[in-house]
N, C-alpha and C positions, 0 to 999 in steps of 0.2 A: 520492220521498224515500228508500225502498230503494235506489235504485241510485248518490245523492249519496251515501249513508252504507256503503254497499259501496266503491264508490271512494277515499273519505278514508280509509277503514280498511285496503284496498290500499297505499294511497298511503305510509299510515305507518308500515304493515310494513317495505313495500321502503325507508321512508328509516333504518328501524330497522338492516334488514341494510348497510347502506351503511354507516352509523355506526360500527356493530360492526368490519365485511369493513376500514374505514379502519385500524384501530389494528393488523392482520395485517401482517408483512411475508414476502414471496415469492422464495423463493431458489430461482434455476434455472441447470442447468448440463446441457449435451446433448455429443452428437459425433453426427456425421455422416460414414460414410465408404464410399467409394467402390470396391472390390475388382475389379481384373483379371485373371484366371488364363490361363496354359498349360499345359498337362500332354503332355509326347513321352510316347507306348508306355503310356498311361493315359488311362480316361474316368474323369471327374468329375462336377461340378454340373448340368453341363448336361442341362437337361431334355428330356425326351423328351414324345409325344402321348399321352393316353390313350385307349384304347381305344373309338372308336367317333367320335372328335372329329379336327378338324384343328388346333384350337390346344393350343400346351405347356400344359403343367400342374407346378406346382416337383414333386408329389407321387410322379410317375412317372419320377423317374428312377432310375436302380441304384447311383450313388453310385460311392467311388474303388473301381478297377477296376488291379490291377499286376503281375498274372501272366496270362500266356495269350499264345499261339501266332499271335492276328492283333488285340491288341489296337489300338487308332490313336489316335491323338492328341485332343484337346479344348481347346478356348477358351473364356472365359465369362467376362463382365462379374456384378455383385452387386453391394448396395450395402445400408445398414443406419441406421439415425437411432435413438438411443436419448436420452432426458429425464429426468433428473432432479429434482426439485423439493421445495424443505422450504417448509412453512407452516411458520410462528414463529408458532404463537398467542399465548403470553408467554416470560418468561425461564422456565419450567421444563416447557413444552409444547410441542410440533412434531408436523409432517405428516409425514412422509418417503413418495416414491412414485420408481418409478421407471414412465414410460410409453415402450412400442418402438410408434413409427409406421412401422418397416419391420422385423421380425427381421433378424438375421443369417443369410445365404445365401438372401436373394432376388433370383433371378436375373433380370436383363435380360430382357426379350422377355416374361417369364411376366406377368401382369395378376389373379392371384389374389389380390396380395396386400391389394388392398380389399377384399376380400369378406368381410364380415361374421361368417361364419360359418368361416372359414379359424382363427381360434385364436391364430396365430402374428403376428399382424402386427396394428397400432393397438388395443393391448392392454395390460393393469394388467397388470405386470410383477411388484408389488414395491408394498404398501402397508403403513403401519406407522406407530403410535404412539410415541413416545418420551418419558420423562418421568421429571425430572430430579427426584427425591424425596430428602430427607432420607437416607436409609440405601441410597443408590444410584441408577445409573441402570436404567431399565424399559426395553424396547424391546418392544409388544405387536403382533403384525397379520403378516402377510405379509413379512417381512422377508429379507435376503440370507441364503442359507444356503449351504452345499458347499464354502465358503471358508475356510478356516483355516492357520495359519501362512504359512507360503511357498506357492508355486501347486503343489507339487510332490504329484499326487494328488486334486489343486483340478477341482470342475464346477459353477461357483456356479449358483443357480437360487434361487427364492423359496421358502422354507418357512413354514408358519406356527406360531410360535412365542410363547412368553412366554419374554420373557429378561431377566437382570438380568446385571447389570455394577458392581462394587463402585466403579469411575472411582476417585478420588480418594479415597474414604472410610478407607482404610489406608497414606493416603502415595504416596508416588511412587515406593517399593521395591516396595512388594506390593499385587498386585490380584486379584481372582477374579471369577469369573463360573459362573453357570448356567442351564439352561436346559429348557424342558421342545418339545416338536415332534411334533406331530399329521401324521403321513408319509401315511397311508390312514384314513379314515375310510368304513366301508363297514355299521357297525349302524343307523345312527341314521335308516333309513327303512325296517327292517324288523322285523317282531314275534317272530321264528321264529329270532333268533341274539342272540349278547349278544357273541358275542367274537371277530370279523373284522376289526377295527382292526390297524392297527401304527404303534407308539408309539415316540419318543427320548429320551432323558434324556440330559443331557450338564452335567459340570462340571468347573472347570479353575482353574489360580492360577500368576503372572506375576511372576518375580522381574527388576527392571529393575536395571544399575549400571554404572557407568564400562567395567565389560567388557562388555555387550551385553545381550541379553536371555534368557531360557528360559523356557517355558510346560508345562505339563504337566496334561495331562487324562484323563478317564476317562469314557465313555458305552457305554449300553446301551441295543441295541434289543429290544423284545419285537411280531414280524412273526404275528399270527393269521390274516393274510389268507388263509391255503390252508388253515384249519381247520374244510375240508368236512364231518366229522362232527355238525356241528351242524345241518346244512339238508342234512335225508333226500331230498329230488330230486336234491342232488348228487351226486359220486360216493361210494364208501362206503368210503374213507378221507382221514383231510387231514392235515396237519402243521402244529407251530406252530417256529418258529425264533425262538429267543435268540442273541442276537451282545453278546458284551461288546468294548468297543475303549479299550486303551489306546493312546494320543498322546504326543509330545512332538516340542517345534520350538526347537531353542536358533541364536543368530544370536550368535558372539561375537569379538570385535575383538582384535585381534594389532596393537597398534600404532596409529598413526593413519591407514595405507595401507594390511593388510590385514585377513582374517578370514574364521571357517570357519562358513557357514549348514548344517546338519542338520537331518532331518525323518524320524522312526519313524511307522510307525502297526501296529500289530498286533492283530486282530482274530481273536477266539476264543469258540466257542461250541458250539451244537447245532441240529440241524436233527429234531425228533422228530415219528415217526408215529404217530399215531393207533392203526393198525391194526397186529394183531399176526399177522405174516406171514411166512416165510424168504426169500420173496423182493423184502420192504421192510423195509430197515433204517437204524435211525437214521445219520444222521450229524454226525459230529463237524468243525468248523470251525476252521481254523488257517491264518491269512494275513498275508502280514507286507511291509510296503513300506520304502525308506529309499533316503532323498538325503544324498550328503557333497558340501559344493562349496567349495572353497577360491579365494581370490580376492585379485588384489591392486591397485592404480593405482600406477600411475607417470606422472604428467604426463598425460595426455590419455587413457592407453592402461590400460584396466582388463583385466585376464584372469580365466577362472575356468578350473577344471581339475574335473569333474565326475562322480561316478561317483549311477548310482541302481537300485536292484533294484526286483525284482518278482516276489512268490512264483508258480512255476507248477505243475504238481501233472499227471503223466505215468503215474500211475497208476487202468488204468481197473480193476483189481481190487478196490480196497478201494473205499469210498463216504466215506471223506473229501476235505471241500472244501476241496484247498489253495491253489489260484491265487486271486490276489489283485485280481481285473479292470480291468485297466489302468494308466493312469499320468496319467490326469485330461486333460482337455480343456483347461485351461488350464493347463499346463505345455506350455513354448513352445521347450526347448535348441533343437530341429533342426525346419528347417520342414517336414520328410516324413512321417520315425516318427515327431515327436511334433508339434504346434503344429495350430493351428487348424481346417486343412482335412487335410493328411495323416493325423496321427494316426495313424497303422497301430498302434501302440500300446495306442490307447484304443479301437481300434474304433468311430473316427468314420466316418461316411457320411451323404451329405447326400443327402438324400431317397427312401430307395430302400423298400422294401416291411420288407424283411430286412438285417439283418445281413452284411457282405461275410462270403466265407467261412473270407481269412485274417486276419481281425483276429479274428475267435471263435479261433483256433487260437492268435493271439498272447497273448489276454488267456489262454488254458488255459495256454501254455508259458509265461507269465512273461520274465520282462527282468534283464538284465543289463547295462549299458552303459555307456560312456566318453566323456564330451567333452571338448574345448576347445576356446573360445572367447577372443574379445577385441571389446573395442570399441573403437575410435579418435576420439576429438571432434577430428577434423582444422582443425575452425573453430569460430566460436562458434554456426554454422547447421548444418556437416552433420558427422556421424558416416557411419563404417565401420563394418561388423562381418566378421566371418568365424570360421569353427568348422568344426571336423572329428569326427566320432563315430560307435563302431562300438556294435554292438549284439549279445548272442546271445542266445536263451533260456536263461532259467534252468532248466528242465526239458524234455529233449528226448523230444517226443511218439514215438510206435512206427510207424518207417517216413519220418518226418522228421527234415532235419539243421536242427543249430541256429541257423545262421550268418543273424544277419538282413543283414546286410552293414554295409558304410563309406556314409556320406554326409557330404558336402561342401555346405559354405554360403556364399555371399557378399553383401551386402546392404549399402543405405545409405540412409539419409533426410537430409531435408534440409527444414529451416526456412521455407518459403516466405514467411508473415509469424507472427505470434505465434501464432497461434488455428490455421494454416493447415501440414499438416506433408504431405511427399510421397516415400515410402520406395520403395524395389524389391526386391525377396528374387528370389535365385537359388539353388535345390538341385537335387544332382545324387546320387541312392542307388543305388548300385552294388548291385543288389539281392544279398540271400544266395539259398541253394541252399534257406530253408525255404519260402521260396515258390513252388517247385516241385510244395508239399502234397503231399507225398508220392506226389510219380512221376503226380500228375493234369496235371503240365504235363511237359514233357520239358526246355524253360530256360526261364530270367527273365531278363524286361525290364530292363534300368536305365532309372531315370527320370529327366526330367530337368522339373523344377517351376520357373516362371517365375512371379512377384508382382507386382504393381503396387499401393500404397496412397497413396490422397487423404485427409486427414481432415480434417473442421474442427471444433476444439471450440468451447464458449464457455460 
């Protein structure tokens, strides 16, 4: 009789949840895409074996490689599958998740990327609450963060946050937002500290109109995470850093064909020690980023004309922080020094132990740079593009020239079916004289970057 009565009551649960799970609906939307690289007189992705093993491993490789005396060429297929999905519980509540069944830069041949305990791959990306309340929208849980304004400085990734969003509550001129963001949380499983956290605050307000738009924000971080003073087995001194950052991104329209997007970000603060020593001393923080991009269409054919900086800071005397590090992973003008896999800019490298050694140089020297570009919609299926841009540091280190060099872009995609797109990128950087590092190489390579991309969304 137990086990009739165990059953029915199974029984009526699961038709309970059914009943419920019916009135949800499921909104999903993915991409799938397929990456193939070339790199002349550069190694890349491609991985190497680890030590003691005959099969690759993604972890073991040294990542882009563009100065040196016998560097050689590299090949290498990747590919990526990211999902997004809202549950609509009702009209004022939602799921939001994003799930990666493959990261970005898993390479061909390598087989790690099931493995369970890999991290990177068939993984919560991106979960989060949302809910459409009376005096706002909420957005609660792991949601997209590093994102803001234009890509220019842009590394999106999941933060976890409480944010609100004024949406419509003040009209369709003016909106604001704020938000609060737990970066490290590193007390809350011990007894012996109370203040190794590092915390964000951040708020902002959005004037929309017939000219375009402007935003303007203000956030502060407070980083305790190195303030070793508190847990006597560490070392015996720590520091706590304050970073205040003022923002602004205005996007504004010249007509009904052109208009000029801008983006500041300036970031000021202190970096203070604990310990009272002559030879540790506080330092002061002063870093400043900014894009002008002016643009216009005529018939098919859009151009932009581009300049963007980047503080770098060439003084190893004082102990202030002035380079500003990088120019964001998702900022895409040029596909060498900046975009996806080159990046020299931002100091990307795909899988390497360490940091290449001149992308640390380039994010210290900072950026200074010039593009132009166009795109051409030659059909209703495939566009052109092409761009030319030169680069120098902003601050020229002791013992190195500035000159990042000229790179040259050519590239096109093409429509295969709606969902189905198949592009090719071709760059070629005439490399500068700073990747020489100062007299550790005697010349540079120019490179020459070959792309291939499949995507399928849906």
């Amino acid at each position: 009789m137990k086990k009739v009565l165990s059953t029915v009551a199974a029984l009526g649960l699961v038709a309970g949840i059914a009943t419920s799970a019916s009135a949800l609906e499921l909104k999903v939307k993915g991409t799938y895409t397929v990456d193939g690289f070339y790199m002349d007189n550069g190694a890349g992705a491609a991985p190497g074996s680890a030590a003691g093993t005959a099969a690759p491993v993604a972890s073991s490789g040294y990542g882009l490689q563009l100065a040196g005396d016998d560097t050689n060429s590299d090949a290498w297929l990747q590919h990526m599958f990211n999902i997004d999905a809202e549950l609509v519980v009702n009209d004022k509540i939602s799921m939001m998740s994003r799930v990666r069944l493959i990261s970005w830069g898993t390479v061909w041949g390598v087989q790690d990327d099931t493995n369970i305990n890999d991290g990177n791959n068939m993984s919560v990306d991106k979960l989060w609450m949302v809910y459409k309340s009376p005096i706002g929208k909420w957005e609660i849980g792991r949601r997209s963060a590093g994102a803001w304004g234009l890509s220019f400085i842009d590394q999106d990734y999941g933060g976890d946050r409480i944010f609100w969003g004024s949406d419509k509550l003040f009209g369709d001129v003016f909106s604001a937002y704020a938000f609060y963001e737990k970066l490290v949380e590193n007390e809350a499983y011990r007894n012996d500290t109370d203040s190794l956290d590092s915390d964000y605050a951040e708020l902002g307000a959005t004037l929309t109109g017939g000219w375009g738009k402007a935003t303007m924000a203000y956030g502060v971080t407070q980083d305790n995470t190195k303030d070793s003073i508190d847990i006597p087995l560490d070392a015996f001194y720590g520091y706590e850093t304050t970073t205040h950052r003022v923002k602004g991104v205005g996007q504004f329209k010249i007509g009904d064909t052109m208009g000029i997007n801008t983006e500041f970000d300036y970031k000021f603060g202190d970096k203070d020690f604990n310990h009272n020593s002559l030879t540790i001393q506080d330092q002061d923080i002063s870093q400043f980023a900014f894009l002008g991009d002016f643009y216009a269409t005529i018939a098919g054919l859009t151009g932009h004309a581009m300049y963007f900086h980047t503080s770098g800071d060439n003084d190893s005397k004082d102990t202030d922080l002035d380079n500003y590090y990088g120019t964001g992973t998702d900022f895409e003008p040029l596909y060498i020094l900046t975009g996806v896999f080159g990046n020299i800019l931002n100091n990307s490298y795909q899988g390497g132990a360490s940091a290449s050694e001149f992308g640390d140089k380039a994010k210290k020297a900072g950026v200074n740079a010039a593009v132009l570009s166009a795109d051409f919609a030659a059909t209703q299926d495939l566009t052109l593009h092409g761009a030319i841009g030169y680069a120098e540091a902003d601050k020229e280190l002791a013992n190195y020239d500035s000159d990042y060099g000229f790179e040259y872009n050519a590239g096109a995609s093409y429509k295969l079916l709606d969902n189905l797109v198949y592009a090719v990128h071709l760059g070629y950087l005439d490399t500068g004289d700073f990747f020489k590092l100062g007299g550790k190489y005697k010349d540079t390579n120019s490179i020459l970057l070959a792309s291939h991309h499949l995507t399928m969304s849906f």
